[in-house]
N, C-alpha and C positions, 0 to 999 in steps of 0.2 A: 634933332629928330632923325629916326634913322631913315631914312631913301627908300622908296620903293625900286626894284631892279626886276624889271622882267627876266631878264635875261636868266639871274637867279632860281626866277621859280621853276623858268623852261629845266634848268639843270634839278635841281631837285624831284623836278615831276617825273622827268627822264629819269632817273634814280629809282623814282616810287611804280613807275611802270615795268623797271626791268625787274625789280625784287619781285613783283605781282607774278609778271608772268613767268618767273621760275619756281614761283610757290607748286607744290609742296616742298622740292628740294631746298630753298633758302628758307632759313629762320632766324629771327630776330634773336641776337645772343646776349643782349645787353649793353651799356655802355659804346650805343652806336655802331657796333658791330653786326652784321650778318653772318650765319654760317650756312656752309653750303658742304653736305656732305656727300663723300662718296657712294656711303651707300645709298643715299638715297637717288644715286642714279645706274644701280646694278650690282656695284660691286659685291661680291662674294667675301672676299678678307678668308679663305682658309688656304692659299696660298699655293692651291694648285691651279685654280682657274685663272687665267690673263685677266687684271682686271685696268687696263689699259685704257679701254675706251669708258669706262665708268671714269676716271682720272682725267682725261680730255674733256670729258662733258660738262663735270665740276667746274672746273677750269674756266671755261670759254663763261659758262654763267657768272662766277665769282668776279671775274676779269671784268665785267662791266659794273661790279656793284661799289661804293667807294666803300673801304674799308672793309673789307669782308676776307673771310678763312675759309681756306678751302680746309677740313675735316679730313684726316683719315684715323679712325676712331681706335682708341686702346680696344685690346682683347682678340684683335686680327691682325693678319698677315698677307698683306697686298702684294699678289705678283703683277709686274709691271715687266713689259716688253722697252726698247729702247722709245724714248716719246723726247718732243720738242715743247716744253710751255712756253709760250713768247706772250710779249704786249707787242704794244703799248697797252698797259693796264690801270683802271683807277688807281689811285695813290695807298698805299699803306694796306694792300695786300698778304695776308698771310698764309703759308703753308704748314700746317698745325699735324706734325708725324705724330702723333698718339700708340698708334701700333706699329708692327713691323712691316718695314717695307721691304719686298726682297726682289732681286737681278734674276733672269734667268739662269736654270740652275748650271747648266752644263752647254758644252761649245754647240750641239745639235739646236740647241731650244732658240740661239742668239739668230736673225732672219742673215738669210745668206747674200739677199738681194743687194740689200743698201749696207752691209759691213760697217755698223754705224760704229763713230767716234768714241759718243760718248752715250751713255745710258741717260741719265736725267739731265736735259740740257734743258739753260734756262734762259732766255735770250729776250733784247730790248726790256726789261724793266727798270722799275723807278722807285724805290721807296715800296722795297721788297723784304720778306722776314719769311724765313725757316726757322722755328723753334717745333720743341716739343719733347716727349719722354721716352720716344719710340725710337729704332735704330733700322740703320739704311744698313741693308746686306748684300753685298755684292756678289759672294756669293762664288770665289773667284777661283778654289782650290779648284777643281774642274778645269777650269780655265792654265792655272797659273803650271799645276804639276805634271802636265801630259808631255812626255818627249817627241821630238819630232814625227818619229815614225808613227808613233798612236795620233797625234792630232791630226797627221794627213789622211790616215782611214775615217774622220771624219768630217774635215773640212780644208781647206786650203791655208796648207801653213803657213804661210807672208803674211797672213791677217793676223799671225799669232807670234809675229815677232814683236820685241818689249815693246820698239816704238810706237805701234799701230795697236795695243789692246784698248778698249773702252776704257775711258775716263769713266768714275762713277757719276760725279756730280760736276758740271760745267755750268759756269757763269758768262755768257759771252755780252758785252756792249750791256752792259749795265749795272746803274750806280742807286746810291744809297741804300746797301745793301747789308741785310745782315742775317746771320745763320750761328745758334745760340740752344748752350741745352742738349742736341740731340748726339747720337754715337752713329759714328760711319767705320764700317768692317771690310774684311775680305775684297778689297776691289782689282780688279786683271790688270790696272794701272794705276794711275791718279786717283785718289780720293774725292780732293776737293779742287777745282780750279777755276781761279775765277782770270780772263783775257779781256782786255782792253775795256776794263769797268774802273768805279772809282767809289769811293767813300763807304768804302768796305767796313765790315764789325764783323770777327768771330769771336766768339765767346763762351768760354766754357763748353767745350765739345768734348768729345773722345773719340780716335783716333785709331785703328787696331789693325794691323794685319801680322801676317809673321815676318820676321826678319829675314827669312829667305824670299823670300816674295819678290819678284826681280823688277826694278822698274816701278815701286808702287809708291810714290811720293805723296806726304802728308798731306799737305797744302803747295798748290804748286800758284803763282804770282806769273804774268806776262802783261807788259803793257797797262799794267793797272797801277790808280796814284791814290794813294790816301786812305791808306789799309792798318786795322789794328787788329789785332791779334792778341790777343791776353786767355790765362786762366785755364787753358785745355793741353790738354796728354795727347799724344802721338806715338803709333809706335807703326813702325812701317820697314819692309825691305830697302826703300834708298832714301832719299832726304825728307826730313821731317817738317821741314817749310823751306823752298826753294824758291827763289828770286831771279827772275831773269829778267830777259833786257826791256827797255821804257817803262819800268817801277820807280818810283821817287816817293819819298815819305811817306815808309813802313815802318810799324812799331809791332816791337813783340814783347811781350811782358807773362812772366807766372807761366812760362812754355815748359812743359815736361818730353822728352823726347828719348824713350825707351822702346824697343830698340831701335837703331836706325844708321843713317850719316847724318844727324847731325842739323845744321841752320846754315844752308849753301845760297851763296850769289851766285849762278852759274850752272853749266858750264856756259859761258859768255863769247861772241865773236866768233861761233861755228863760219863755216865754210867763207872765210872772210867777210863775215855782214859787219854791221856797224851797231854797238851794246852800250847802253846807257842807263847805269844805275845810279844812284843819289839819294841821299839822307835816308839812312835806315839805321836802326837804332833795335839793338837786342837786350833785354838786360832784363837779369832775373830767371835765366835760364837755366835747366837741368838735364844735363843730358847723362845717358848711362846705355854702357853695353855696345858702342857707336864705334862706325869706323871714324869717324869723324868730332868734333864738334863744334869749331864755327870754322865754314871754310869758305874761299873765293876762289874761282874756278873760271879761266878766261881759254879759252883755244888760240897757239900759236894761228896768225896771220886776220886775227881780229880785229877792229877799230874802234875806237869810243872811248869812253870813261866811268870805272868806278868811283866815286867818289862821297866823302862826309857818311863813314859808316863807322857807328862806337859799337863792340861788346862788350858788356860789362855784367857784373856778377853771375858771370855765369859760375857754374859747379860740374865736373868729370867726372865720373866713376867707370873705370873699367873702359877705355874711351884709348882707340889707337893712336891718333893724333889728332889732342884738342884744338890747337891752332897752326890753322893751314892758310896759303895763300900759292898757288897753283895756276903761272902762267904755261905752264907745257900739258895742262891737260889733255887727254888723249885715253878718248873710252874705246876703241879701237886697237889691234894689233899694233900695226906702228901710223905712226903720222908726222909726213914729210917736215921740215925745218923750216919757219915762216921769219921774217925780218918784224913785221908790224905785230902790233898786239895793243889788246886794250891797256891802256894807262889805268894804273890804280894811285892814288892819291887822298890822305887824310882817312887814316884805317886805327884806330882806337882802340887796345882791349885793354879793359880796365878787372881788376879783382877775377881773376882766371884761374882758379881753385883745383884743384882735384888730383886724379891717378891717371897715369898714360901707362898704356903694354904695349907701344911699338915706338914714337918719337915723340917730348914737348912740342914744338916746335920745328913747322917747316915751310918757310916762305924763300918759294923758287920763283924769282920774278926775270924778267925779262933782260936780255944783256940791252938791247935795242932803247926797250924802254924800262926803266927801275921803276922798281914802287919807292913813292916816296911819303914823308908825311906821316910814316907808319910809327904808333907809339906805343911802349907798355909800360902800363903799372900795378904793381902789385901781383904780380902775375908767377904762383905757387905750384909747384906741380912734380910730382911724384912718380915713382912705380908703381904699377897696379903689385899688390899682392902676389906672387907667385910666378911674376914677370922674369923668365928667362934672362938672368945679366946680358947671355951674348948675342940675345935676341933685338936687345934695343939698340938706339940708333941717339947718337947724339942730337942737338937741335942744328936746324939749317937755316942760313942767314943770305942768302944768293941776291946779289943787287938790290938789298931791300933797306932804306935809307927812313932814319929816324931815331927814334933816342928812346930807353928803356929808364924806369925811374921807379921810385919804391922800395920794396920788397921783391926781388926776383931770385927764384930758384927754383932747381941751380943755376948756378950763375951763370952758366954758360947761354941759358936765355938772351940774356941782352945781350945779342950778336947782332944786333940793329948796327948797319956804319952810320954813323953821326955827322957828318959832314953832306946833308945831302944838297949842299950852295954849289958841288959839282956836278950835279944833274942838270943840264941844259935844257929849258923848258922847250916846246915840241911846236911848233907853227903847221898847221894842219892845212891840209883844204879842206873846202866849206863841204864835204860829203863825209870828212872823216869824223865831225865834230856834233856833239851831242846838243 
């Protein structure tokens, strides 16, 4: 016999009072869903008016209903000012882009006051979903192509260096999260990012900016554990899906990555901090057009550990150096000589296909500390077409310990030293260790 539970109907009834008292804007959508539309709390959709505060009011409604979509409907074009959605919100919340949604157009329109970070920041949720047919535009040429002197006649140019442009879309402290289906364009920096969340899902997205676009990374990963990624194209000014430090089991699968750098860990252990990456797994990748295409990227005088990362099937075209490993990065003029660095250990690339126009291979690791553990197989790889002979560069093998097997060519690939039982394992202290 089933139980009666007060407590139950208190939560249900709580449910049937808040859907009431947002009627008319909420309506039953079917299949226990609610929809709660933009427009039905102002919004305009022709993409000139702000329609910001119609988006907030949505929101704060939807946010108490369990189950329920916040709408922004095909056929329109939603300007949106920078805005913060947060919960804690009922479970299984949906954000449903149907039309376009667009950034302010130009540096004047973005508020001068708060200098905000990120445009659509989405913070404390739980069993959160962004799908839909519509595309997020950032809107960012304005933004990205003005030289210094035109941007200070409009606003203060420190706000407009790469580091500091708006993120499009921010994920902060929250999990089971997924965003699937929709296109994100033109953004002044970061696409997508999700910070110190967990049980991530992208899927099938698209990804677009121009390759000159400075700073403007696909998907960018921080502190976030238990992320997949499959089925969506990227194309962007710098890395296509970038991984930095406290990520652990990420999966990428069916990633297209035109144009870009490529599927970067890093750059890792800036300014001596301590970087800890773990189990990522790429495989089934295509990159083209890239300066890059899997690479690890650590800053001399960093601490921590790369570790248990396989690429595998990926494919090159037209691609400067498809495999890299890069402990002297330095996105900077110059940058002093550090003793310490992140350890890399058990780095995997399997079935490594394609055309290089500058080096196969170049893993610059540390004298201090060697990568070790590092293995290839099968790992084929060409001239691009048209590639200047006295252009290219042999492959590079600098303290990097492990053993090459398969098919490799050219041969000169397996320049892995073999013997890595001469590498003396590293006794840390408890701040250096991940």
């Amino acid at each position: 016999m089933r139980r009666f539970s007060p407590a139950g109907v208190l939560v249900a009834a709580g449910a049937m009072l808040t859907l009431c008292l947002a009627a008319p804007a909420a309506r039953s959508a079917g299949g226990g869903r609610t929809t709660v539309s933009v427009s039905s709390f102002g919004a305009v959709g022709n993409g000139v008016a702000d329609d910001s505060e119609a988006l907030v009011r949505a929101w704060r409604v939807a946010c108490r209903i369990p189950r329920a979509t916040v709408l922004l409907p095909s056929g329109h074009r939603f300007l949106f000012s920078p805005v913060t959605l947060q919960g804690p919100c009922n479970t299984k919340l949906t954000l449903q882009i149907d039309g376009d949604v667009l950034a302010p157009p130009g540096m004047g329109y973005w508020p001068r006051a708060r200098r905000p970070l990120q445009w659509l920041n989405f913070k404390w949720l739980n069993g959160f979903t962004i799908q839909g047919t519509g595309t997020v535009d950032g809107q960012s040429t304005s933004l990205t192509n003005h030289s210094p002197a035109n941007v200070s006649q409009v606003w203060n140019w420190h706000w407009y260096v790469s580091g500091v442009k708006p993120t499009l879309i921010r994920f902060y402290s929250s999990f089971n999260v997924s965003v699937r289906n929709i296109r994100v364009t033109n953004s002044p920096q970061c696409h997508l990012k999700f910070d110190s969340s967990g049980g991530i899902t992208v899927k099938n997205i698209t990804i677009s900016s121009p390759g000159d676009s400075l700073n403007t990374d696909g998907i960018h990963l921080q502190n976030t554990r238990d992320v997949d990624i499959r089925s969506s194209s990227i194309g962007c000014g710098d890395d296509c899906i970038s991984i930095q430090t406290g990520c652990s089991n990420v999966h990428m699968k069916n990633i297209n990555c035109n144009p870009g750098h490529g599927i970067s860990l890093g750059g890792l252990g800036k300014d001596n901090s301590l970087a800890c990456v773990s189990d990522v797994l790429a495989d089934h990748i295509n990159v083209e057009n890239a300066l890059y295409g899997v690479r690890i990227k650590t800053w001399q005088g960093g601490k921590g550990t790369v570790r248990n990362v396989t690429f595998s099937n990926v494919r090159v075209a037209n691609v400067a150096t498809p495999i890299a490993i890069d402990q002297f990065y330095c996105d900077a003029g110059r940058c002093g000589n550090r003793t310490d660095a992140v350890e890399i250990t058990g780095v995997a690339y399997r079935r490594v296909v394609g055309t290089y126009t500058y080096q196969p291979v170049h893993l610059a690791c540390s004298d201090a500390r060697p990568c070790t553990g590092v293995s290839m197989a099968d790992v084929r790889l060409s001239p691009a077409s048209g590639s200047a002979a006295g252009a290219l560069r042999r492959p590079l093998c600098w303290k990097s310990y492990g053993e090459a097997a398969g098919m490799i060519e050219p041969a000169a690939i397996g320049c892995l030293q073999r013997r890595d039982g001469f590498v003396t394992p590293f006794t840390e202290p408890f701040n250096y260790t991940c």
